[in-house]
FIBAVEX-110845 format. One line per field, with one value per residue (C-alpha): residue in three letters; chain; x, y, z. Coordinates in nm, 3 decimals. Example, Ala and Ser with C-alpha at 12.3 -4.5 7.8 and 13.67 -1.06 7.14 Angstrom:
BEGIN
residuo <- c(ALA;SER)
cadena <- c(A;A)
u <- c(1.230;1.367)
v <- c(-0.450;-0.106)
w <- c(0.780;0.714)
! end
This chain:
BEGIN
residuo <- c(UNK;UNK;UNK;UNK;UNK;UNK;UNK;UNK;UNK;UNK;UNK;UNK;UNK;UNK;UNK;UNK;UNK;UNK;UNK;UNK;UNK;UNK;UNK;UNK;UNK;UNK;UNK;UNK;UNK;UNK;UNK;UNK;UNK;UNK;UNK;UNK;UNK;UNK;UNK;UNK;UNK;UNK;UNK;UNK;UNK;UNK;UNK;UNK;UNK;UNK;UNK;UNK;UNK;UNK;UNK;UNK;UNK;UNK;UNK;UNK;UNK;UNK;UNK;UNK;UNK;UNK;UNK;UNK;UNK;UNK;UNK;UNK;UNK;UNK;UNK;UNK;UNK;UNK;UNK;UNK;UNK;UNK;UNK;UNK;UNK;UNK;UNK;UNK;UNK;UNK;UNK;UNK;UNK;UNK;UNK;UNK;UNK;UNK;UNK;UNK;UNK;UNK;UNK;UNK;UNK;UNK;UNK;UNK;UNK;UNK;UNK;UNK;UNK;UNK;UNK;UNK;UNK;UNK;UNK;UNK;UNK;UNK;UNK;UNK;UNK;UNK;UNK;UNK;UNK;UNK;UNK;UNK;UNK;UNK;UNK;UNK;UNK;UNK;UNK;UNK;UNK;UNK;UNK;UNK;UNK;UNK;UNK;UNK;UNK;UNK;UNK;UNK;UNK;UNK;UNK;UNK;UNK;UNK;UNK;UNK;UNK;UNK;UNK;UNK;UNK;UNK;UNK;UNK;UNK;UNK;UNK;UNK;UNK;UNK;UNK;UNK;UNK;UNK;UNK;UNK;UNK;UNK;UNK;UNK;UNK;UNK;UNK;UNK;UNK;UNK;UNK;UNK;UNK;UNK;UNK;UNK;UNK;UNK;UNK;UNK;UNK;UNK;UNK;UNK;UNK;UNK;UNK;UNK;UNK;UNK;UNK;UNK;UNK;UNK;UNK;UNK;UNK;UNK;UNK;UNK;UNK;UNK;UNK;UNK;UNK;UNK;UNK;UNK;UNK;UNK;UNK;UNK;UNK;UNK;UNK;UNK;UNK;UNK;UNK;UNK;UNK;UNK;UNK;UNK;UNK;UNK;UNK;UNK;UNK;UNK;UNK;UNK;UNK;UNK;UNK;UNK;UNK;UNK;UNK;UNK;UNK;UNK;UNK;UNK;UNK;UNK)
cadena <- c(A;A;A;A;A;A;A;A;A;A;A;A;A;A;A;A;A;A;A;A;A;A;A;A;A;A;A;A;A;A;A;A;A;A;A;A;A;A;A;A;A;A;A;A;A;A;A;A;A;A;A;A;A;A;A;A;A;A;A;A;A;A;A;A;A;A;A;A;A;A;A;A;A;A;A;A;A;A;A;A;A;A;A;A;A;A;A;A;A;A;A;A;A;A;A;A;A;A;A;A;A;A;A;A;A;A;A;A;A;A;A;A;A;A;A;A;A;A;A;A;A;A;A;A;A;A;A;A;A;A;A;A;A;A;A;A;A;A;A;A;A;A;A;A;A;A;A;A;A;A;A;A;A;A;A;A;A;A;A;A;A;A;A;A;A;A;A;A;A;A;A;A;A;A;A;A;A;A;A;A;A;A;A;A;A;A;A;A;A;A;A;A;A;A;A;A;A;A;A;A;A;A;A;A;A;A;A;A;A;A;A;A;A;A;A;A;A;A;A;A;A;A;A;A;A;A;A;A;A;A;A;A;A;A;A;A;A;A;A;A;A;A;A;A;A;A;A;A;A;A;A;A;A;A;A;A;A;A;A;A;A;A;A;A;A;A)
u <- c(0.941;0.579;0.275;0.228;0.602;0.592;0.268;0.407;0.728;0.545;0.362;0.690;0.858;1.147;1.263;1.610;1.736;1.738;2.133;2.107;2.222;1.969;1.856;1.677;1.323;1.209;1.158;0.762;0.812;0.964;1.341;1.374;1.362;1.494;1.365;1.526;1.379;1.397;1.218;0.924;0.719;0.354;0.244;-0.145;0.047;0.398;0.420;0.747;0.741;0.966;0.849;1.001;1.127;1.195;1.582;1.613;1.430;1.432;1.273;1.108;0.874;0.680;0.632;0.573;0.198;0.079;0.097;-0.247;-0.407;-0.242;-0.075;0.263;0.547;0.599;0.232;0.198;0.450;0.305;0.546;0.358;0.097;0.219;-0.022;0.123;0.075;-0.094;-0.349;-0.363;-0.360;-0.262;-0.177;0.033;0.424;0.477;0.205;0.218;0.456;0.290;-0.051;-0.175;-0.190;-0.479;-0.665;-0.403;-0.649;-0.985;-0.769;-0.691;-1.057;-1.216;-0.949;-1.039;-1.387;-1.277;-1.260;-0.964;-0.823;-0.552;-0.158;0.145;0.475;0.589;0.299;0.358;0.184;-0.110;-0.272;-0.254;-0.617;-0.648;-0.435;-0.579;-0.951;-0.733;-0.567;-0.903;-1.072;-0.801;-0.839;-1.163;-1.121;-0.861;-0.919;-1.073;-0.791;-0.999;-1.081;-0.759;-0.618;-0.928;-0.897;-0.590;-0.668;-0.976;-0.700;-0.443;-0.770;-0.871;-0.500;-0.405;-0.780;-0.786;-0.502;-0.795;-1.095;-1.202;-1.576;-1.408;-1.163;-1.438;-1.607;-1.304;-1.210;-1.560;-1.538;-1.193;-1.361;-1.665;-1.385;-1.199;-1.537;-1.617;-1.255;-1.336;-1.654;-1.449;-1.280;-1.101;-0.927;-0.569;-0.547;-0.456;-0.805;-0.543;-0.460;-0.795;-0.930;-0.581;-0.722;-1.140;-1.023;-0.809;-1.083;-1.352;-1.121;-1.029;-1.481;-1.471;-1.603;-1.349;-1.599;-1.604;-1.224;-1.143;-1.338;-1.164;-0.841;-0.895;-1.010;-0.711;-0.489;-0.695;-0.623;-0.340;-0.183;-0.192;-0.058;0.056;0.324;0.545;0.768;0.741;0.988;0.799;0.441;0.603;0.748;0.438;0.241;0.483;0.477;0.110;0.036;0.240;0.066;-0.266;-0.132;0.022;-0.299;-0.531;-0.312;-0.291;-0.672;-0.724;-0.433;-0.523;-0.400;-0.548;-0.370;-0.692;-0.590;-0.257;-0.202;-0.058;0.316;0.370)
v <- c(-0.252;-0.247;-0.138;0.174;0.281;0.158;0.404;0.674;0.667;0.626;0.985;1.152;0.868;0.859;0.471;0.341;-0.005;-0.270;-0.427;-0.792;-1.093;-1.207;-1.429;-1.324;-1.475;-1.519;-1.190;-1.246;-1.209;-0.874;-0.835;-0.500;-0.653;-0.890;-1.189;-1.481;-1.794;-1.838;-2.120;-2.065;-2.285;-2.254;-2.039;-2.239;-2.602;-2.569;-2.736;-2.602;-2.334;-2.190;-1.864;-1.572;-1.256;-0.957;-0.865;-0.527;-0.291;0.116;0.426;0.335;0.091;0.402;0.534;0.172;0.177;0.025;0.412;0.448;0.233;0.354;-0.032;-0.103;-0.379;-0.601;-0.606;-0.629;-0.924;-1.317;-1.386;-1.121;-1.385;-1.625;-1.975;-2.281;-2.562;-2.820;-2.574;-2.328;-2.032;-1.711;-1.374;-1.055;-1.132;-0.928;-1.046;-1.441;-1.443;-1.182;-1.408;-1.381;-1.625;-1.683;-1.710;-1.952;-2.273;-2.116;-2.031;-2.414;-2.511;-2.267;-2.325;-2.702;-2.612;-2.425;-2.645;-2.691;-2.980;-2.848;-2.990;-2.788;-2.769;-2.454;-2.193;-1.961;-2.281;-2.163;-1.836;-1.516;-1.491;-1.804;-1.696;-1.369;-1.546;-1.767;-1.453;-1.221;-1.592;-1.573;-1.166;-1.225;-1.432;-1.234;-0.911;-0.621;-0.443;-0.134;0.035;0.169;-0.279;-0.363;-0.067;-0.169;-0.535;-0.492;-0.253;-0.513;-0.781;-0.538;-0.525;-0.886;-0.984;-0.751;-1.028;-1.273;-1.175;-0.842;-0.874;-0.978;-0.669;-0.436;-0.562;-0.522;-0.197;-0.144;-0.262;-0.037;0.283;0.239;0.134;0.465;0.673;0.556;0.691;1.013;1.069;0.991;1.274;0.983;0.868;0.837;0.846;1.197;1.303;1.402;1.053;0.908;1.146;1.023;0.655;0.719;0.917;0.610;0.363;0.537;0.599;0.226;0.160;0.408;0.723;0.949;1.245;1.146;1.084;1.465;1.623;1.428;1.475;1.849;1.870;1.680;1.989;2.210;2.001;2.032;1.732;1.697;1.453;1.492;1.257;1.424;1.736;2.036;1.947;1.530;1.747;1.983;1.715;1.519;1.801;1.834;1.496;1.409;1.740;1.621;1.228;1.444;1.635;1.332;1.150;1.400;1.425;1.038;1.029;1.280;1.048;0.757;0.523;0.650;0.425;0.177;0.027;-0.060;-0.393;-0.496;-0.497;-0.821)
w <- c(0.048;0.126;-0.091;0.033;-0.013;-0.351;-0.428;-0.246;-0.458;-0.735;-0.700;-0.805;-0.975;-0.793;-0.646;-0.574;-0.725;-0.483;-0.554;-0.470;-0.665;-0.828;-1.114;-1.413;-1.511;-1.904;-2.054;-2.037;-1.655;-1.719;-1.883;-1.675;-1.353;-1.176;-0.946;-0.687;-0.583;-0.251;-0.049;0.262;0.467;0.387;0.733;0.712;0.649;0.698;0.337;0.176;-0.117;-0.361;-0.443;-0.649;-0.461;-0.635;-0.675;-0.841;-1.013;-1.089;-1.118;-1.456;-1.325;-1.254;-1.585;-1.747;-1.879;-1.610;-1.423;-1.613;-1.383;-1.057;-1.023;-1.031;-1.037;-0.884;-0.876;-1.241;-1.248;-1.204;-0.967;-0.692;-0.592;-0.435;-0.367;-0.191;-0.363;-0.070;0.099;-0.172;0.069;-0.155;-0.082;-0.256;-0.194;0.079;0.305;0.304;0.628;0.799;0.782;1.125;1.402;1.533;1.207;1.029;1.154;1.016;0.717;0.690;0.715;0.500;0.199;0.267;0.125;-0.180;-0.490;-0.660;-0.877;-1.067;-0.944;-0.976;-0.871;-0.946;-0.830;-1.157;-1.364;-1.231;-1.387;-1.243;-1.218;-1.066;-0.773;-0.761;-0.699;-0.413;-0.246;-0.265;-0.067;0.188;0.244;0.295;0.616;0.766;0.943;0.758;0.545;0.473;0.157;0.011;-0.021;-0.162;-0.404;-0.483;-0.490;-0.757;-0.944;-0.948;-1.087;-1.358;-1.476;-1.490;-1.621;-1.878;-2.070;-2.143;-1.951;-2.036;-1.921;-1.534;-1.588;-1.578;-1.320;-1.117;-1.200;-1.134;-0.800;-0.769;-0.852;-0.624;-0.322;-0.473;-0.426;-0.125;0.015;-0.125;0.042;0.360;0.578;0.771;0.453;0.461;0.109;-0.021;-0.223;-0.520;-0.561;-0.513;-0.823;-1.025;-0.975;-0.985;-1.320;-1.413;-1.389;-1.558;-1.853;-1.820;-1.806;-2.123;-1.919;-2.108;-1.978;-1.607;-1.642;-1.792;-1.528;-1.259;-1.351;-1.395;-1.039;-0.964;-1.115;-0.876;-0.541;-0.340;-0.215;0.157;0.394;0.717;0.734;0.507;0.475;0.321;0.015;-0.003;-0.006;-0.327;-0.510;-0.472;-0.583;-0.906;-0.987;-0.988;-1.177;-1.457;-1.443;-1.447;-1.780;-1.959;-1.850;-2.030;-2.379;-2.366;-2.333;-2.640;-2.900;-3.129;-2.906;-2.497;-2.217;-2.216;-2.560;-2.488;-2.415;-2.054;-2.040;-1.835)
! end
């Protein structure tokens, strides 16, 4: 299942349970889900990987506090990045064999230039925001993904950052909400404008603009979702399910403990 399938389930909450074998990781990968090694040749240097691939999961990945920030598993999960371990080329799980062609040999050459001295085996031995840094190199030089992945990327930064490295969080999420803003001030944006105010509301609570936050989300309440692409009964359930992240979102923001003080689950 692709990124945007995962967000789009995630506006009602709704997402089946993949039923593979699989094989449980330590519980500080995430007891509630499930992930399988499997192995892949590096697509830059044909140097063999074992990665993790993600087995099963269910609807309450979507209501894990990671929904406050508009990211989700597996994206909140280390295994997501994956980084091979000779040319250190990095990218989000589900895009490392889809790494296009006829850039895989500048790919190769500009990696070559990037310093990096630690050795590893096992591509989870190297922190999350380490491979983050690699994968956001390596989007970089491949063909512009447009605003909503790098949204998504800075979101996905912000979240995993925020463990150690709050200052580099914030300047994520900063980068997320300007990404977010530019979308919105689009009329070609493919991203439905109620979503875009869920996440520009998300990151200014998240940059401690509790004010800008409230009046987004309350705008949100007022906009009716609209995509194309979908049916009548998608469009109403969409509606009814981000109304009701908009309301929990502005109660959470008014308690002693608002979804920006609460740690990261994974």
């Amino acid at each position: 299942m692709d990124r945007r399938t995962f967000i789009a389930l995630a506006m009602t909450g709704i997402a089946g349970t993949s039923a593979v074998k699989s094989f449980a990781l330590p519980k500080s990968v995430g007891a509630a889900t499930t992930w399988f090694p499997k192995d892949f040749d590096c697509p830059v240097c044909k140097t063999k990987n074992t990665f993790q691939v993600w087995g099963s999961y269910g609807s309450y990945i979507y209501q894990w506090p990671s929904k406050y920030q508009w990211v989700f598993w597996p994206w909140t999960d280390s295994p997501s990045v994956y980084l091979c371990k000779k040319c250190h080329v990095a990218t989000f799980l589900d895009d490392y064999e889809d790494l296009p062609k006829d850039k895989l040999a500048d790919l190769e050459k500009e990696l070559a230039k990037v310093p990096f001295s630690r050795k590893f085996k096992d591509y989870m031995e190297v922190p999350m925001s380490e491979r983050l840094e690699m994968a956001e190199r390596v989007y970089r030089l491949l063909p512009e993904r447009g605003d909503a992945f790098w949204s998504h990327m800075y979101r996905v930064q912000g979240y995993h950052y925020s463990k150690t490295q709050p200052e580099k969080a914030a300047a994520a999420r900063l980068k997320a909400l300007e990404m977010t803003k530019k979308m919105m001030a689009d009329p070609k944006a493919i991203t439905p404008m109620k979503e875009l105010l869920y996440i520009s509301g998300a990151m200014k609570h998240f940059l401690k603009d509790d004010k800008g936050a409230l009046e987004d989300f309350k705008k949100g309440l007022t906009t009716k979702f609209a995509a194309p692409e979908l049916k009548a009964d998608e469009i109403k359930n969409a509606e009814e399910g981000m109304n009701e992240r908009f309301n929990d979102y502005i109660k959470q923001i008014a308690t002693s403990k608002p979804p920006r003080s609460v740690a990261p689950e994974s």
